[in-house]
C-alpha positions in Angstrom: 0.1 10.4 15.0 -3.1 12.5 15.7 -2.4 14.2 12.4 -3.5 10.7 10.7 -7.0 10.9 11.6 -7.7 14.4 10.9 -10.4 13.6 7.9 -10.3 16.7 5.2 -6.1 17.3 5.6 -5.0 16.2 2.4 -1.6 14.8 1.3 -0.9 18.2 -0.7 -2.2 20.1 2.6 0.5 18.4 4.8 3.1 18.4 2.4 2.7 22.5 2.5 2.6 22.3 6.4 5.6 20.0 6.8 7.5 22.6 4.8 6.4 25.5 6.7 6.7 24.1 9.8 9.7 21.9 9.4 8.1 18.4 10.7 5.1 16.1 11.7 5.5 16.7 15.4 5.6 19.9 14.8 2.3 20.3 13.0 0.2 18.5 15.4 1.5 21.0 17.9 0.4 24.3 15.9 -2.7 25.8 16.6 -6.1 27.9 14.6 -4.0 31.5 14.4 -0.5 29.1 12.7 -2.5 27.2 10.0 -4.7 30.7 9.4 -0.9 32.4 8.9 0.1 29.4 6.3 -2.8 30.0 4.1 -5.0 27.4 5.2 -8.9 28.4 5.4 -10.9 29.7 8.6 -12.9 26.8 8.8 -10.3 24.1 8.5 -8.6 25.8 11.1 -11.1 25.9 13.1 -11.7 22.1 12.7 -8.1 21.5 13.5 -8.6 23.2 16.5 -11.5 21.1 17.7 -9.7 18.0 16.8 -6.9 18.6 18.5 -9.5 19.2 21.9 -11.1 15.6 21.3 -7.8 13.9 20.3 -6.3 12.0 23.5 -2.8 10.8 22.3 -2.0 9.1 25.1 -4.8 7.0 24.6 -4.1 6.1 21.4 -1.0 5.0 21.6 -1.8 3.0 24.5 -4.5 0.6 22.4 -1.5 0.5 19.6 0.4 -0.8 21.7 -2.1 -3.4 23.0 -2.4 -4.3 19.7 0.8 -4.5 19.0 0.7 -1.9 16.1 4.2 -0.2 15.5 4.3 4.0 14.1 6.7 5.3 11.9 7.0 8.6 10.1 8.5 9.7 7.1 11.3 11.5 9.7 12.4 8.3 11.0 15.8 6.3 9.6 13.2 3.1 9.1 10.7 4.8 7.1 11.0 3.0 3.6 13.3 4.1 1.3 11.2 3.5 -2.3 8.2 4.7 -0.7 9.6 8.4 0.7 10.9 8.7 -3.1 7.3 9.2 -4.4 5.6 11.8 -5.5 3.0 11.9 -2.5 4.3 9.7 0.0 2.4 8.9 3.6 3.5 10.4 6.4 2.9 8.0 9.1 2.6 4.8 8.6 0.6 2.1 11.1 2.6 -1.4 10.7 1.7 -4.5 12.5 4.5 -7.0 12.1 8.2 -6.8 10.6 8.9 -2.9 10.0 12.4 -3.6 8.2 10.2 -6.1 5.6 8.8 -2.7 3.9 12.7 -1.9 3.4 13.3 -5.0 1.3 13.1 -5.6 -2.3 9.3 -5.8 -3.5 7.4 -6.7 -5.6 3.7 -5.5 -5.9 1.3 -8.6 -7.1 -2.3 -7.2 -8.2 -5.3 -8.1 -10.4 -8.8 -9.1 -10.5 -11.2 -10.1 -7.3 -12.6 -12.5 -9.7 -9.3 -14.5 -11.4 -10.2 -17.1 -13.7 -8.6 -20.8 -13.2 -5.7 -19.5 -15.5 -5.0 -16.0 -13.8 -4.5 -18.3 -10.3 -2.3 -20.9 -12.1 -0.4 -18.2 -13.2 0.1 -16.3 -10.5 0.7 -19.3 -7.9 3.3 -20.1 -10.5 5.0 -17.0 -10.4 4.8 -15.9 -7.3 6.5 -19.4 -6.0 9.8 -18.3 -8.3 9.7 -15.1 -7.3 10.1 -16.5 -3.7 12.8 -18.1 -4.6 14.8 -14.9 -6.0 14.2 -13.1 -2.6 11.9 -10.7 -3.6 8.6 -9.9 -1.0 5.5 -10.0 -2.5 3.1 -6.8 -2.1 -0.5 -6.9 -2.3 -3.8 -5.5 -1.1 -5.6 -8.2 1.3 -8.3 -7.9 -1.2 -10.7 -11.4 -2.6 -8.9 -12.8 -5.8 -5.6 -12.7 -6.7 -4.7 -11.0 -3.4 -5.3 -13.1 -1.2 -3.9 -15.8 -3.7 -0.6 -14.4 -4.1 -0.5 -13.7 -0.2 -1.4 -17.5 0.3 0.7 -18.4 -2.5 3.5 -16.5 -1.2 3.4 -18.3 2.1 2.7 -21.8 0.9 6.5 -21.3 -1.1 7.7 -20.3 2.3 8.2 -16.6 1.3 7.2 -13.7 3.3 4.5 -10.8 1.9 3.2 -7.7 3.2 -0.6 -6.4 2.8 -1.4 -2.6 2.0 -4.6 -2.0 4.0 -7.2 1.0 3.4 -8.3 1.1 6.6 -6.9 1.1 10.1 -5.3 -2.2 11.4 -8.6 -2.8 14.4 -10.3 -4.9 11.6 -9.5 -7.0 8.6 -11.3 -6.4 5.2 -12.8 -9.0 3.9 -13.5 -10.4 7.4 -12.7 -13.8 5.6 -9.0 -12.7 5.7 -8.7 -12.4 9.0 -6.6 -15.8 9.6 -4.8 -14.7 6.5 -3.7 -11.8 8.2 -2.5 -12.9 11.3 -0.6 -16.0 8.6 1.6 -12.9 7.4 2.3 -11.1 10.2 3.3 -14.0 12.3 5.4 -15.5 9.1 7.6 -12.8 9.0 5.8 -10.5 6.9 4.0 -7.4 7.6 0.3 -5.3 7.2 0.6 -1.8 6.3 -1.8 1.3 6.3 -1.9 5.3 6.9 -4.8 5.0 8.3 -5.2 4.6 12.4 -7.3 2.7 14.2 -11.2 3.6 14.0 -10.7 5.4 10.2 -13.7 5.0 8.4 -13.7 2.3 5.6 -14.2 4.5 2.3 -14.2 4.1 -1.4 -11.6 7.0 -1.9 -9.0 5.0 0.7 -8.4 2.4 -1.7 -6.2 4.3 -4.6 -4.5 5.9 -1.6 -3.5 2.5 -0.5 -2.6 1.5 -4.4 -0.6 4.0 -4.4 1.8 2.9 -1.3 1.9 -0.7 -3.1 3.2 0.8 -6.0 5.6 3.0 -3.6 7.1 0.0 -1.8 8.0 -2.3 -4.6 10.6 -2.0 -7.6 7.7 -2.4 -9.9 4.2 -4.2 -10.0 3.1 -7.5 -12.0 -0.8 -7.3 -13.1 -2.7 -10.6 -13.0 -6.2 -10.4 -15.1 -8.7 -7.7 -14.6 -11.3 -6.3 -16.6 -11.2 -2.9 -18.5 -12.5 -0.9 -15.7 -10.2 -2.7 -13.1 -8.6 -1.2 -10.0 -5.1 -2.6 -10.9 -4.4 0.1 -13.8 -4.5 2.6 -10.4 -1.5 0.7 -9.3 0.1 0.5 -12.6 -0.1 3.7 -13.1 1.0 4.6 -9.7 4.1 2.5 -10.6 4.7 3.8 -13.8 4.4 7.5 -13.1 6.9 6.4 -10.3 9.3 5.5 -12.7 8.9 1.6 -11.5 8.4 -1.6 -14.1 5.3 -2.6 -14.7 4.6 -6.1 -15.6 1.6 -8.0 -17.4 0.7 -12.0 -17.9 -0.9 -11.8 -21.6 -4.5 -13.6 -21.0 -6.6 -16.0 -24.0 -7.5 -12.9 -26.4 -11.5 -14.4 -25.7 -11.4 -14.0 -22.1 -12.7 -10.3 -20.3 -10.3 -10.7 -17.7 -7.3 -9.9 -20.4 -8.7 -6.7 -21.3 -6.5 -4.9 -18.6 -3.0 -6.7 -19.1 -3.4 -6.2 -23.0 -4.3 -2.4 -22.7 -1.1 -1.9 -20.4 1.0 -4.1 -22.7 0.6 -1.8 -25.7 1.0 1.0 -23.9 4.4 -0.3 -22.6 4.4 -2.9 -19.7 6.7 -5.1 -20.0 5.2 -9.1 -21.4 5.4 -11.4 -18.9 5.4 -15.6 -19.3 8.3 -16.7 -17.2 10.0 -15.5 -14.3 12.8 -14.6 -15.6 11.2 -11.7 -17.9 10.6 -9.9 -14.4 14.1 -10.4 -12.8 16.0 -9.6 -16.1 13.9 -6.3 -16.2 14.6 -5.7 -12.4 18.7 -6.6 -12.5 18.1 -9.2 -10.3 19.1 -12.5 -12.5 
């Protein structure tokens, strides 16, 4: 767990001492003269080494557990199956509500924090059907069609799970907040690598796109720009091997600039439910 908020130990970095040292506990319980031996350099060493001094574990798990805040690593028989099948997968991850949820099918809802009246028809629309077929509905807690599908999701009676890019103490957007608790205590669940107290950073966010994209069986894009974050999870999913999924947009309208670029590059077309659950065998 103290491994998690080590800032500077990269998903690479771990992966090469998970295999040299044969697992996470194990890591956190190697010292300066191991990580020196691996091939790691002096000075991150030597910063592992004063983390470890300032790191009190005991009380760290003690305010998780206040908070009712649940840790799994990629060791344990609950970890989730899609996600520890990608490329660079977490290797703890902080969950606060239903840990078996992240085991279920998925799938990953994204798109613009500014959706047009269309882009949240749409999307209400789909999500709803998808709720009926089972599936959980993925998403980042962020303004716009986040926290509409997550809403949306819940309205239909369906249970979702938000990817977070910080650690599970606070809730970004602070609007969210009641949102939040909504999912956990509906069933669902809200999901980071990050532990409590990790700084909020611009760089956290693809990480977290990335464990969308891990968790589901592929990911449906909802409006966005031609800059938009979404194309990070898109192409998280398709360099995963997952579907990705696109609602065309009015050709005069910014915010289908995104679903028509992924389109022609292969996404599957989406205007009906069924064009998501025939692609995913589940019809």
């Amino acid at each position: 767990m103290g491994i998690s908020g080590f800032i500077g130990l990269g998903i690479k970095r771990l992966m090469l001492l998970r295999r040299y040292f044969g697992s996470v506990r194990s890591i956190w319980e190697t010292g300066y003269s191991d990580w020196i031996k691996v091939g790691i350099k002096p000075e991150m060493a030597k910063a592992w080494q004063e983390w470890q001094e300032k790191t009190n574990l005991d009380k760290e798990t003690e305010q998780l557990k206040r908070q009712l805040i649940k840790v799994i690593t990629i060791e344990d028989k609950s970890y989730p199956k899609l996600l520890k099948e990608t490329d660079y997968p977490p290797f703890i991850l902080f969950i606060k509500g239903s840990v078996e949820i992240l085991s279920q099918a998925c799938l990953a809802v994204v798109g613009t924090r500014q959706p047009t009246s269309y882009g949240r028809k749409a999307a209400g629309k789909l999500v709803a059907e998808l709720v009926k077929n089972k599936l959980v509905i993925v998403s980042g807690l962020a303004r716009g069609i986040d926290g509409w599908c997550h809403r949306s999701c819940l309205q239909a009676g369906g249970r979702t799970v938000g990817v977070l890019g910080h650690g599970l103490e606070r809730i970004y957007p602070p609007e969210h907040g009641r949102l939040a608790q909504q999912i956990v205590s509906s069933g669902g669940a809200l999901v980071t690598e990050y532990p409590l107290e990790f700084p909020i950073s611009k760089t956290n966010f693809p990480q977290r796109d990335r464990i969308m994209a891990g968790l589901s069986l592929g990911t449906l894009v909802i409006e966005g720009r031609t800059r938009s974050g979404s194309k990070i999870t898109a192409n998280f999913a398709a360099d995963y091997g997952r579907e990705v999924f696109c609602i065309p947009g009015p050709i005069d309208s910014q915010m289908s600039a995104t679903p028509a670029e992924l389109i022609q590059t292969g996404a599957k077309l989406v205007t009906k439910v069924e064009d998501i659950l025939e692609e995913l065998r589940l019809s």
